[in-house]
C-alpha positions as CSV (number, residue, x, y, z in Angstrom):
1,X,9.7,15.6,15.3
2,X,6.9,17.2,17.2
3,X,4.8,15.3,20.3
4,X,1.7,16.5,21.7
5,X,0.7,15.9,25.2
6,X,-2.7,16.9,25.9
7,X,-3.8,17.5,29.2
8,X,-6.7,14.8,29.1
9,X,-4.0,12.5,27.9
10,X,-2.0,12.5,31.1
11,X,-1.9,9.8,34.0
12,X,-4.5,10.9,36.5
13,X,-5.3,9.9,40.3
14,X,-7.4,11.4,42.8
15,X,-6.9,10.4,46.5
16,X,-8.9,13.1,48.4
17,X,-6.8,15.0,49.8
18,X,-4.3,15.1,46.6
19,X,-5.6,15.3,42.8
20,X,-1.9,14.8,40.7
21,X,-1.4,14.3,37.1
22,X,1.6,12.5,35.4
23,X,3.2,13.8,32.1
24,X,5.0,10.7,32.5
25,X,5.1,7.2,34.1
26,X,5.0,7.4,37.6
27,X,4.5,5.0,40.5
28,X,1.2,3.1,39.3
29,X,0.7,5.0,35.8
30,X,2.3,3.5,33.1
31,X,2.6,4.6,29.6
32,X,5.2,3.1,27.4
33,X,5.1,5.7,24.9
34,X,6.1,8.9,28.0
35,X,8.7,7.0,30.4
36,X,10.5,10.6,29.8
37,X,11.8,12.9,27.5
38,X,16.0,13.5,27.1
39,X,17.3,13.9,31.0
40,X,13.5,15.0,31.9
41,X,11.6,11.9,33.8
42,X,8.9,14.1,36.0
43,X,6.6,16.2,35.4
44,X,3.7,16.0,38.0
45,X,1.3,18.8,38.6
46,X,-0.3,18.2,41.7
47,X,-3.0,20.0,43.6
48,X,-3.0,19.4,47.6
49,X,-5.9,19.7,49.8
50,X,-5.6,21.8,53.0
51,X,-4.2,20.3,55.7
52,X,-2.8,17.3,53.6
53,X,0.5,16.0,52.5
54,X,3.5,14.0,51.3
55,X,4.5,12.1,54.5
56,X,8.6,11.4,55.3
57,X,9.6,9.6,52.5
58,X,13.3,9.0,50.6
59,X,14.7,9.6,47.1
60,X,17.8,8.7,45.6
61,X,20.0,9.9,42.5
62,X,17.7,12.2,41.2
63,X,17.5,15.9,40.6
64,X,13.7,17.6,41.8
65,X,12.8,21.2,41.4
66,X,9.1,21.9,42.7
67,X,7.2,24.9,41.0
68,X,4.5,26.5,43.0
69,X,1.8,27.6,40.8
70,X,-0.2,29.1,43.9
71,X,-0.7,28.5,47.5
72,X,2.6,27.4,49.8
73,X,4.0,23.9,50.8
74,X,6.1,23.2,54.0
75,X,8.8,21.1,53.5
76,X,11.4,19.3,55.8
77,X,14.1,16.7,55.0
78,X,16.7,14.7,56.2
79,X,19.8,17.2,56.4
80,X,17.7,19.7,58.7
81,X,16.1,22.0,56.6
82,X,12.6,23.5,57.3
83,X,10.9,26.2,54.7
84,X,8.4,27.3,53.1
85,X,7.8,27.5,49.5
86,X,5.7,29.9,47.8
87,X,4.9,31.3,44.0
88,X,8.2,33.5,42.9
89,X,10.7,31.0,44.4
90,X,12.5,28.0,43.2
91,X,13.3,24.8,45.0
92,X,16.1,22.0,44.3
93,X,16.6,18.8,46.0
94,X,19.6,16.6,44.8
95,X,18.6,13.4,46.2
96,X,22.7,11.9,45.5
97,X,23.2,8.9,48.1
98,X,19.8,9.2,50.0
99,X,17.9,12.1,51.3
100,X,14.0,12.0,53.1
101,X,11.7,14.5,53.1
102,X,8.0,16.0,53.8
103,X,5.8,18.5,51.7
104,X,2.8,19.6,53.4
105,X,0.2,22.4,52.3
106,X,1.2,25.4,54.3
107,X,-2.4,25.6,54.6
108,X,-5.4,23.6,56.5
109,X,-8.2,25.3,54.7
110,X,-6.8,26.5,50.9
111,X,-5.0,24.3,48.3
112,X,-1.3,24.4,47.0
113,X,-1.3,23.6,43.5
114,X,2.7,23.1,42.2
115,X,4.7,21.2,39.7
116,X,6.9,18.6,40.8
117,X,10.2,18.0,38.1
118,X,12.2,15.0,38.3
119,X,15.7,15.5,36.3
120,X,18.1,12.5,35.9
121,X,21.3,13.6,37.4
122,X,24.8,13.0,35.1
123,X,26.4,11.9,38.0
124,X,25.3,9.2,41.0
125,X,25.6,9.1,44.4
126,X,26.5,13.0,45.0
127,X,26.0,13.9,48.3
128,X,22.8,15.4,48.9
129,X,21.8,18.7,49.2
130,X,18.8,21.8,49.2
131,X,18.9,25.0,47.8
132,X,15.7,27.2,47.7
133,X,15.9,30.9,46.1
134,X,13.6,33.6,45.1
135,X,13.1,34.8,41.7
136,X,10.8,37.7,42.1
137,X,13.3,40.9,41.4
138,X,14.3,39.7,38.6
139,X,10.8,38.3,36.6
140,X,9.2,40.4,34.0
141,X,6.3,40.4,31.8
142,X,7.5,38.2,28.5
143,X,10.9,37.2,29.8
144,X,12.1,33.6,30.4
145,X,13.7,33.0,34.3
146,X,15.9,30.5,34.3
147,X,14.8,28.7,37.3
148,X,17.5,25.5,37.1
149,X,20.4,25.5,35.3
150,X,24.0,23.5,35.1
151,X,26.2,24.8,37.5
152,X,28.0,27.4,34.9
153,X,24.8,29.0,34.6
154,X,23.1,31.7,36.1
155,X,20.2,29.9,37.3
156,X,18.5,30.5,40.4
157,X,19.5,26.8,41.6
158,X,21.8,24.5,40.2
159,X,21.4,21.1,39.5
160,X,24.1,18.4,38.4
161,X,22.6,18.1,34.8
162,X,23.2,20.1,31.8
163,X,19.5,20.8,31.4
164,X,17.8,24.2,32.1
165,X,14.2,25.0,33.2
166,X,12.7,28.5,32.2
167,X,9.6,29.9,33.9
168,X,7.7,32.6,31.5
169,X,4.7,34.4,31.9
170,X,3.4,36.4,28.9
171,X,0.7,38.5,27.4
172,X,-0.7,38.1,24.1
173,X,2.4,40.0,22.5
174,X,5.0,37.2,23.4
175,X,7.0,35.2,20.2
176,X,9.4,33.7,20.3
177,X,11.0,32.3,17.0
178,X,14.8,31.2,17.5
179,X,17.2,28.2,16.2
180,X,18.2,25.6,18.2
181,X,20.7,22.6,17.9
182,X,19.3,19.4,16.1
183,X,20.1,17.6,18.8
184,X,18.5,19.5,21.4
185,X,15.0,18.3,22.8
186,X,12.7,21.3,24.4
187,X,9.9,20.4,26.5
188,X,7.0,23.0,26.9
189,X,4.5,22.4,29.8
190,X,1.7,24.9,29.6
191,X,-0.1,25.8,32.9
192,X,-2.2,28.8,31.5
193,X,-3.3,30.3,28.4
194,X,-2.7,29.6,25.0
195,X,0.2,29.2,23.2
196,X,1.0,28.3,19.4
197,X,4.7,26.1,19.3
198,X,5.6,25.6,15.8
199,X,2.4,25.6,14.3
200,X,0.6,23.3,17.9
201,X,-2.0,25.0,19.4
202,X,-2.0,24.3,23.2
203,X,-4.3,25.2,26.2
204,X,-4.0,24.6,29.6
205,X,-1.9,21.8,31.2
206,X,-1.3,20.7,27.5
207,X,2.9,20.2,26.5
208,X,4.5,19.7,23.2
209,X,8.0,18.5,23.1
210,X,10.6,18.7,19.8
211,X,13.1,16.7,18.8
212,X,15.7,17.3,16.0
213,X,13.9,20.5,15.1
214,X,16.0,23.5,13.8
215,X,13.8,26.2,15.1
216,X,11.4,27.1,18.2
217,X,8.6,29.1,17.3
218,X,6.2,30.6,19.7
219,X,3.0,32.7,19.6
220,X,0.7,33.8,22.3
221,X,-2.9,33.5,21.7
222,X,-3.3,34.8,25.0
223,X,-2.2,35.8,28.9
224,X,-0.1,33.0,29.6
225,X,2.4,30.6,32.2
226,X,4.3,28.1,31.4
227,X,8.0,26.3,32.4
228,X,10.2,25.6,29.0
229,X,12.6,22.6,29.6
230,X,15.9,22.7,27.3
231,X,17.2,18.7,28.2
């Protein structure tokens, strides 16, 4: 089974200061059709204005990685930590029993445009915890990062799920044609370029997500950037 999201398609607010979209239901978007997809339950990409930001605010029993696509975002929480977060680094927040925190552009005049993930954790009421690690050295041209991973992996952070996030960007010489486990759903969130995933074509803030499929195809039409979620 193969779903296409198109970018159109998604839940859509603007407030000003933030312009977000929603891959899936979230806080006043609803669509009964995209509540998730396997362990996945966020995907928002949200583009904040200088100056603005998410005031203090709490989550609970939920895994959140946040992407920057460009810019940088300030964040503080609950447990004391302060940092900033910029393109090339990756940042997970297990929420567990309770945790609050603030994300404000690092910037008053340019915007921060990132991707924030939800990931439904296996196990509730963890304590919380932050971890926050650069993935520059080891990122090349047409080779997937793995940016979150189960704690047996080699992921730059590790989140209590056994789900795994990959960060590529590519040139017009990326494929990609391998077999994967029926079982296994793969999420593919474009943020630029085009892509071909077994036989879609996407564009820009497009996904396309596969279910009980016995291969993954990929073909670049095109410079690319996307994040690949194995859940």
């Amino acid at each position: 089974m193969i779903i296409q999201r198109k970018s159109e398609d998604r839940g859509f607010a603007d407030y000003g200061w933030l312009k977000t979209h929603h891959s899936f239901s979230f806080d006043t978007y609803y669509d009964a059709n995209f509540m998730g997809f396997g362990a996945l339950r966020v995907i928002n990409q949200d583009i904040v204005a200088g100056g603005g930001g998410f005031l203090m605010h709490g989550h609970r029993n939920m895994e959140i990685v946040t992407y920057i696509i460009r810019g940088a975002l300030e964040h503080k929480d609950s447990l004391g930590n302060t940092s900033v977060i910029r393109p090339g680094e990756a940042q997970r927040m297990s929420a567990g029993k309770g945790i609050r925190h603030s994300e404000f552009n690092h910037s008053k005049t340019e915007e921060v445009e990132l991707l924030q993930i939800w990931i439904l954790p296996q196990e509730q009421e963890l304590d919380p915890s932050y971890e926050q690690k650069s993935f520059t050295e080891i990122q090349k041209q047409n080779e997937p990062v793995l940016l979150a991973g189960p704690k047996d992996s080699r992921a730059c952070v590790q989140i209590h799920q056994q789900a795994k996030i990959f960060a590529v960007k590519g040139d017009i010489n990326f494929s990609q044609n391998t077999q994967i486990r029926p079982e296994e759903k793969i999420w593919i969130q474009l943020i630029s370029g085009q892509l071909t995933v077994n036989g879609v074509q996407i564009g820009p803030g497009d996904a396309v997500g596969l279910m009980g499929e016995k291969n993954l195809e990929i073909k670049a039409n095109s410079d690319f950037h996307c994040l690949m979620f194995h859940v």
